[in-house]
LUMLOTOR-917652 format. One record per atom (N, C-alpha, C, CB): residue in three letters; x, y, z. Coordinates in steps of 0.05 Angstrom, whole numbers, plus 5000, padded with zeros to 4 digits. Last residue first. Glycine has a CB too. Layout:
<sites>
alaXYZ;...
</sites>
This chain:
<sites>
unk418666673747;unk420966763736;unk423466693733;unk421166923743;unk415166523787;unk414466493760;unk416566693742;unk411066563757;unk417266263838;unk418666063817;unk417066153791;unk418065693825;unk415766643890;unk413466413871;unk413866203856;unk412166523853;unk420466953878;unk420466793907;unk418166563903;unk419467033936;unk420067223834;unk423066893845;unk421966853873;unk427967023850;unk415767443845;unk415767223827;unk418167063831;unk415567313798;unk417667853892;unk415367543887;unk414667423872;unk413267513890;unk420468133860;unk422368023880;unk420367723886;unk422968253911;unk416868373829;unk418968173807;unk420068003840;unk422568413781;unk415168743850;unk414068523838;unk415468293838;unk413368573813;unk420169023868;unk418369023893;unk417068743879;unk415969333902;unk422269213819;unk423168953840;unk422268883849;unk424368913856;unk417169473800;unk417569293783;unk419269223812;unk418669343750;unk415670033817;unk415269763837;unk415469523821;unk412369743852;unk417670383780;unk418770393813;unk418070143827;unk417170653832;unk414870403732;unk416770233735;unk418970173771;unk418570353709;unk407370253742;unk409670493753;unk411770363751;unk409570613784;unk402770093743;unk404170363714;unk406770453714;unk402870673714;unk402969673773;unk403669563748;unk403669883725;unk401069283738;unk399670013811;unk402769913811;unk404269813791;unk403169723827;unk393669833798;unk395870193801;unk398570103802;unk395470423836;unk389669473785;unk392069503784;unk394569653780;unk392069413777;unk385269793761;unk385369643783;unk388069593803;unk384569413772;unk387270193727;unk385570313755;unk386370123772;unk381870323755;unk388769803694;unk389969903717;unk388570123736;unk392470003709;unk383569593676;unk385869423689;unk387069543703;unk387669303674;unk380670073652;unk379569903678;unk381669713693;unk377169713667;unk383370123614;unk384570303634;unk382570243663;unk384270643622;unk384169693583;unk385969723589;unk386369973616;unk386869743565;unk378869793563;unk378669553589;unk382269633594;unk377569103576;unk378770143529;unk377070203556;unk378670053572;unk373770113558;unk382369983491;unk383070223511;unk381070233531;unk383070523496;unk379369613459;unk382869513478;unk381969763501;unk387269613454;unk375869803427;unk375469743443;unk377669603466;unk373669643435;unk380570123398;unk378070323409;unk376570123431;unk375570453382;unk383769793370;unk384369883395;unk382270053414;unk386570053389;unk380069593330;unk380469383353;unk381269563378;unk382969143345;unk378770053301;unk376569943325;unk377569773347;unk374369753312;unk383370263288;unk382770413309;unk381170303316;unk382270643308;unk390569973273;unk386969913259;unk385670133288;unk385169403261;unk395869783267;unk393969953285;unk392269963265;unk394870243299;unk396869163302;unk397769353276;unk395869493278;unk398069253246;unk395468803338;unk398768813331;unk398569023317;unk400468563315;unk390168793352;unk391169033363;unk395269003360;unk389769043401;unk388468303341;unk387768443315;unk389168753333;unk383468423303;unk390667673321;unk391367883346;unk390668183337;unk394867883355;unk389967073310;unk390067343297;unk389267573309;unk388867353275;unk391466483331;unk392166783349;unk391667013318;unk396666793367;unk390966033317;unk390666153304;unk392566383306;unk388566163303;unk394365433345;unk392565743359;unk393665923339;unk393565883396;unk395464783381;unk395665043347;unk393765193353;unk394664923309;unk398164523433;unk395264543417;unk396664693392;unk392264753433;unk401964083471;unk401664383450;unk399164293429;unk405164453426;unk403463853528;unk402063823516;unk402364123493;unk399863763534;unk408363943568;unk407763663552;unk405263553537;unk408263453569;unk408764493579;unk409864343555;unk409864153545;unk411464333554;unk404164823612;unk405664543607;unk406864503578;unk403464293612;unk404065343646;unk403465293622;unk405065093626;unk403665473602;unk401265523706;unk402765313686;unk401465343662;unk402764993694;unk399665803763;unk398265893739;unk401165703716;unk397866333739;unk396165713836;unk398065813810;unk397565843791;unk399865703803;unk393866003876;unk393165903860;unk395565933837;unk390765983858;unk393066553917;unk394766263918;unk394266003898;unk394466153947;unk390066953901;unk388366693914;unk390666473918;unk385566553893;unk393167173874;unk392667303895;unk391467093919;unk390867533887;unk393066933826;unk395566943836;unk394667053867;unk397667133816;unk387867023808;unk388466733822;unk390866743834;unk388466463803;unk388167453791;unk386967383810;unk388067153830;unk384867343800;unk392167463752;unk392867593776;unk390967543798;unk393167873771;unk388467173718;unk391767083727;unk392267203746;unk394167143709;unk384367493703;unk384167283720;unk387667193732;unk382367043701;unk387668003688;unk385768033697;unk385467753725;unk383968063671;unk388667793633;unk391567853658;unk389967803683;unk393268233660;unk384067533608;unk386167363621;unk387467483638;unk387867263605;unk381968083612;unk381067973627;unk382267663624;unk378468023624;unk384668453570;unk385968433595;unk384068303617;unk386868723602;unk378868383520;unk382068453527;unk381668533554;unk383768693508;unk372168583528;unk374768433504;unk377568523516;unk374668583465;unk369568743574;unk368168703561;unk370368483539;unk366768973554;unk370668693632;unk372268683614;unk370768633597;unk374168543615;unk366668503681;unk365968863667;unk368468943642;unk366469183700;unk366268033685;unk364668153655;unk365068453651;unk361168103655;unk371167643699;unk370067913712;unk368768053680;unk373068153730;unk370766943704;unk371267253687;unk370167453695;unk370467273660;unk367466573745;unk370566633737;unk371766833725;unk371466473723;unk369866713794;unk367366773782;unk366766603760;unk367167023774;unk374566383834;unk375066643816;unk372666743807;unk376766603791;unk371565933855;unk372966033873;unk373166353859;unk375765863878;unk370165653800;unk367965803824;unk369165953836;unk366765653846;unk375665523792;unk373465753776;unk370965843784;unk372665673752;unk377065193822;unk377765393823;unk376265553809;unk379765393819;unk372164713820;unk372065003851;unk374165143849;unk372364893889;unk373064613767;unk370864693772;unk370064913796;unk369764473772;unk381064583741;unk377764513766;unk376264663770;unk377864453795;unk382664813687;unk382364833710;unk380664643722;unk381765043713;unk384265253631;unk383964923640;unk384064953674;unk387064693627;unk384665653577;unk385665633604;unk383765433617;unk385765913619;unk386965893518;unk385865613532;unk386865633562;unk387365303515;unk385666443501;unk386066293482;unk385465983499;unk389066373468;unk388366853543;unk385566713547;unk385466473526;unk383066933541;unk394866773558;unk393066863543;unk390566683549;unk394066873516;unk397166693637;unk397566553606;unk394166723587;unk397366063610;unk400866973681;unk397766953672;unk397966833644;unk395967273671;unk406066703706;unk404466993718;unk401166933708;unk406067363699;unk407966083709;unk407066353698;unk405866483722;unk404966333674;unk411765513716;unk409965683729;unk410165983713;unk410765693762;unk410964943667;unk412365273670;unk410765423685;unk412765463642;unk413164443664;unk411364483673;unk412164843677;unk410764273694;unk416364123598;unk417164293616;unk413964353628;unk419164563601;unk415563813559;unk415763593578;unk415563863599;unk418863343578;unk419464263521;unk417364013512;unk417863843546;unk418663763474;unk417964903550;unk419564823539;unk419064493538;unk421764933551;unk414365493548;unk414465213565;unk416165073547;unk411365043571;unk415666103550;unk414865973531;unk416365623550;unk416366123496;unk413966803557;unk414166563575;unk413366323559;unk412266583601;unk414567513563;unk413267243547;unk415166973551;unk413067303512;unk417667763593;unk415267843588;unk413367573573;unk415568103570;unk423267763594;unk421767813619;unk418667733630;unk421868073620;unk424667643541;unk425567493566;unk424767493597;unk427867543567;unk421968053510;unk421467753504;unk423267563533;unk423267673466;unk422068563504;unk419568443529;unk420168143528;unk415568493519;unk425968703463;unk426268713491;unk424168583512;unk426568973496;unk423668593419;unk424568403428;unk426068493459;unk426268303405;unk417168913412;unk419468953415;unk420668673422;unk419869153433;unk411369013375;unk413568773376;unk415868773380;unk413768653359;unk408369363408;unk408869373389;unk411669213378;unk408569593387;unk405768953449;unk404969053435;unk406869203397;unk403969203458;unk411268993484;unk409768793470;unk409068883445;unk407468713482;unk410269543494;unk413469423474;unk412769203466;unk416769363489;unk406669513527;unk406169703501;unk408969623484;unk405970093510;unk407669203574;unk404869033551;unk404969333521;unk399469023578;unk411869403602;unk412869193577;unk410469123560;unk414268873589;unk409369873613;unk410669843603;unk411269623583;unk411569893616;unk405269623645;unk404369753623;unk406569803601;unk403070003632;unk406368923679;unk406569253669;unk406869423638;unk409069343684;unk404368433682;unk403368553666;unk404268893665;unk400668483669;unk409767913692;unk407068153704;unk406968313680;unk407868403735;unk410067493637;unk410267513665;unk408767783676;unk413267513673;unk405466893615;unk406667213613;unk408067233638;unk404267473612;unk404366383555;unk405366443587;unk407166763579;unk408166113601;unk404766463506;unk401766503511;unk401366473550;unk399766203491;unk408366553455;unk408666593481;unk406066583495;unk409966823485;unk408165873410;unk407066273425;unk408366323453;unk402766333435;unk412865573370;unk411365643393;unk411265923405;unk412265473412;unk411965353309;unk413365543328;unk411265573349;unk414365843314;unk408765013275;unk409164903294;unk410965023311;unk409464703287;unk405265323242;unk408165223236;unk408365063249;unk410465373240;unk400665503276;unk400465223255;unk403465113238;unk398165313227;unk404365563333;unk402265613310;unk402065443297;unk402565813292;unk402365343405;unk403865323365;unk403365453354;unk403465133343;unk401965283469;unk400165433446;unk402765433424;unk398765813457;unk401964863525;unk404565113495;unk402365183475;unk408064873467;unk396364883563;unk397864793545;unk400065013528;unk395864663528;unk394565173625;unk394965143597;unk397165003575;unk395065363593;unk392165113682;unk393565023674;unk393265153634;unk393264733688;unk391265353754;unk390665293724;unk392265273711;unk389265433712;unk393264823796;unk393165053793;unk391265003761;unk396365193796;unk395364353825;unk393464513843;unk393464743824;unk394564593877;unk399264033808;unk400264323815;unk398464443827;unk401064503795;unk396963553793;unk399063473810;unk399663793813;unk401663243797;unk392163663769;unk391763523791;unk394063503814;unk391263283781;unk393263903727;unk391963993735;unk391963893770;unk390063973717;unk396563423701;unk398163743711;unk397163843732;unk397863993692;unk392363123692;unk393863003706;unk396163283721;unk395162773685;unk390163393648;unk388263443679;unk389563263697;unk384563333678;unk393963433616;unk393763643624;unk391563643650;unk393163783600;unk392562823608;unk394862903615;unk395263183621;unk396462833597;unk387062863584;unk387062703609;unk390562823624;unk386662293600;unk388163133536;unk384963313564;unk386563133594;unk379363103556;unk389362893496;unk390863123500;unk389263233535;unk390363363468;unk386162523462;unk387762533476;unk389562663497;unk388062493468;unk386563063403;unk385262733413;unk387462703437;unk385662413384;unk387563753411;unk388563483408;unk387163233421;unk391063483418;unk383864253393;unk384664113407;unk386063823401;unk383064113418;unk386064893359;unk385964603357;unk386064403382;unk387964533340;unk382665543367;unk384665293376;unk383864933374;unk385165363409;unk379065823348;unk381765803326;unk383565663341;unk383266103315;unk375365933388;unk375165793375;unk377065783349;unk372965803373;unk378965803458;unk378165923430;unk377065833414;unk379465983418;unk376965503518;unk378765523488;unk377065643464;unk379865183477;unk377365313580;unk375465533564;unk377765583538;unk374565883587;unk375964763616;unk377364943600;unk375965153577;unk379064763587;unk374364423676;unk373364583654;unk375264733640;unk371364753662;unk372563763708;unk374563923701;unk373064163681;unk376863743686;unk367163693731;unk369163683748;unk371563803734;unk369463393758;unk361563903689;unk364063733690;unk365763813719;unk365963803662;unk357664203672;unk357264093694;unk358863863699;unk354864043697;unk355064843646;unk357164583644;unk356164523679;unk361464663636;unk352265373652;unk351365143641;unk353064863642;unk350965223615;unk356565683670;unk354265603689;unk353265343682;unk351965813689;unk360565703633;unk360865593656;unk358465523675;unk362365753667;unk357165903586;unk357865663595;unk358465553609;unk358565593591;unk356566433618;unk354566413611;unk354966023597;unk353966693593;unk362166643624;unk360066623645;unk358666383650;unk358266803641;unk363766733562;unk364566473584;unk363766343611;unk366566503590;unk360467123562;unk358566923547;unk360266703559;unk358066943510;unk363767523596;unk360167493608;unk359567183587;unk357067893594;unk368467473570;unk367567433594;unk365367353601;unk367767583604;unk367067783514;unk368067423521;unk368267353542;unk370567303514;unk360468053505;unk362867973509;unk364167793511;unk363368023519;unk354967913503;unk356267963521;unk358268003520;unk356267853533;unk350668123440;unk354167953452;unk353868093470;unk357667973436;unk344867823444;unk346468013451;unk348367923445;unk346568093474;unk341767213456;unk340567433436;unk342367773435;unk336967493450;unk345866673437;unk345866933464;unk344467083446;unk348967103478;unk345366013440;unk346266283423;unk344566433440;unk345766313386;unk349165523452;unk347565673470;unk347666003453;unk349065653505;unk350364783433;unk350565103424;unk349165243436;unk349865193400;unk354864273429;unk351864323452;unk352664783443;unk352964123511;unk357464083378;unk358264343398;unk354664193409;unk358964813379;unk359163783336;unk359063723349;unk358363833381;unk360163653341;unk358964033289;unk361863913290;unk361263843310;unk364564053288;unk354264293279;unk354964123261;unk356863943266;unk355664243242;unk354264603330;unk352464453319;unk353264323304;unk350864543310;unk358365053298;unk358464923308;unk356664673326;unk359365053312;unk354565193242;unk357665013238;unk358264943263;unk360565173224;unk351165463271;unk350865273254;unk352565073255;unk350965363234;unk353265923297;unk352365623309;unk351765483307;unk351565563318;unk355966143261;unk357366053281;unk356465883293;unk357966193296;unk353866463207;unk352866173214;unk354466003232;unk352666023190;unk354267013227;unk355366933204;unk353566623220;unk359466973197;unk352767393274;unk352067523237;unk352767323216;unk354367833226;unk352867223339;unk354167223307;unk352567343287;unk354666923294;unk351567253388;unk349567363365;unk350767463346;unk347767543371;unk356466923418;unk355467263418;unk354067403392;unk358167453424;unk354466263434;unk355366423405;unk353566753411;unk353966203368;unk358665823464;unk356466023471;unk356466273451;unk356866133501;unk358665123468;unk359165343447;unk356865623458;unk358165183411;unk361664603489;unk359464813489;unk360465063479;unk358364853517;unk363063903496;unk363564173484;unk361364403490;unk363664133453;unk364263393549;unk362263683534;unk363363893518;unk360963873556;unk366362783550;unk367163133539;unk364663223535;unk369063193507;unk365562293554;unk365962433585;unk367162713577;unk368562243607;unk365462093504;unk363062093520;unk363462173548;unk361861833519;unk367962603457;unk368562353473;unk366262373486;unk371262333491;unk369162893393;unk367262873412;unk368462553431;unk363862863394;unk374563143355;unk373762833363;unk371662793391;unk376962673370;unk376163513302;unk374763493343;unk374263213341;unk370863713356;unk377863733255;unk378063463266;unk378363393303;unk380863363251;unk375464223262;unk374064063234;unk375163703250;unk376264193189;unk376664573286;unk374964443304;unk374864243282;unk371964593317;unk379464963252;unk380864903274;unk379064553293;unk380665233292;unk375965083213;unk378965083203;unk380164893223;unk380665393201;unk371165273228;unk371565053212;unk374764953199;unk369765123190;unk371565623264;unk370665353271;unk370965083248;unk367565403278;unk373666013233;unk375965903252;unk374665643256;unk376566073283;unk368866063198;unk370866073190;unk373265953198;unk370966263189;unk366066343249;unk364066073223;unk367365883213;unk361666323177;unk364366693276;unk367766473280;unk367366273269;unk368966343312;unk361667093297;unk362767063274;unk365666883272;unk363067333264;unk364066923358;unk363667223340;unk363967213313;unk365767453346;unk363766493415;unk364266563376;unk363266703378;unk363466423349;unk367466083458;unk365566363452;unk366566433423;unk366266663476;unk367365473484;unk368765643469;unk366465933467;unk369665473440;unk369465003533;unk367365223537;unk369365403510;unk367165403578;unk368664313555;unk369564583544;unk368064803526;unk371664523529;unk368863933615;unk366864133604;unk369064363580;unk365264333635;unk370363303635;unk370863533630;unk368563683610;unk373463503620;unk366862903647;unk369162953664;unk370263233658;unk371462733660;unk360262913656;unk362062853635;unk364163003652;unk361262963602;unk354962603693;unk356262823690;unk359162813671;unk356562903718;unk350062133679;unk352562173692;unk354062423680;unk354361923690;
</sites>
């Protein structure tokens, strides 16, 4: 019999997170874990194997798109979430977020914490280039427009929530691919969010569930590999998405997000 939900993590050398974050996973008999490990260097599929993972090690990294692909195919649950591996899942925690799932028709994510227990912004609103570079460099101006934080019990329609955990039904993520692989790392959450926004599909972050999420965000502080690989896919996004360079069609946006409720 087919297990109700499928979760899908991708490791890079994530020996380290898997063991920090997954250490108290609680395997259920209607959960698949699956682990699709981008030909780590460190013992990723070891340790996960160990904690309980069904493990699929990739003679390549695909990336985090193509190797989320590459579990999605393999699962065979009715619900599926794709989570990091520096996110804690909570015992318990699957059936009330696939209750969200059920009553909004959309994808869904949990408040993302840190391990303080402050909460991420991990709900966004549109992605213009503008506010993702003040982001970026930690302006508090992006914070009311731009980052979207579910409030406890609160169901929060979003624009696109961080890849870190995104939750869904099986024919929406058919419906999407689900990840467009030609993102090799970065802007293939905005990427899907806007898809599905296009597909009439919404996009919640719930407040009546919060995981803990590492998030070590390696393009907050400038280092040149992380950004060296940011910059391709960043300019594949807006190729895609030409309107989001331009502050001229921010109302034009923004006028369909109050009209959507993700603002």
């Amino acid at each position: 019999m087919a297990p109700t939900w499928s979760l899908i993590t991708v490791t890079y050398n994530s020996a380290e997170a898997l063991r920090e974050y997954w250490a108290g996973y609680e395997p259920a008999s209607d959960v698949e874990w699956i682990v699709v490990d981008n030909a780590s260097t460190d013992d990723s599929a070891a340790v996960a194997r160990e904690l309980g993972a069904r493990v699929i090690a990739l003679p390549e990294n695909l990336g985090f798109g193509g190797a989320n692909n590459v579990g999605f195919r393999s699962s065979s649950s009715q619900y599926v979430g794709f989570v990091n591996p520096d996110v804690s899942v909570r015992p318990g925690s699957l059936l009330p977020l696939q209750n969200v799932i059920d009553s909004t028709g959309g994808l869904v994510a949990p408040q993302l914490v840190n391990p303080d227990g402050t909460p991420q912004p991990n709900g966004r609103g549109y992605p213009f280039l503008a506010e993702k570079l003040r982001n970026r460099l930690g302006s508090d101006d992006a914070a009311s427009t731009y980052r979207r934080f579910a409030s406890a019990g609160e169901d929060l329609p979003v624009v696109w929530f961080m890849g870190a955990a995104v939750l869904g039904t099986r024919a929406h993520f058919e419906m999407l691919g689900p990840w467009d692989e030609r993102f090799f790392v970065y802007y293939e959450d905005s990427d899907l969010g806007l898809r599905a926004a296009a597909s009439g599909i919404p996009r919640i972050v719930s407040g009546k569930i919060t995981w803990v999420h590492g998030w070590a965000r390696e393009t907050t502080r400038f280092e040149w590999a992380p950004w060296r690989r940011e910059i391709p896919s960043m300019a594949k996004f807006y190729s895609r998405y030409p309107r989001l360079l331009s502050p001229w069609t921010r109302p034009m946006i923004k006028s369909l997000d109050r009209k959507f409720g993700t603002v």
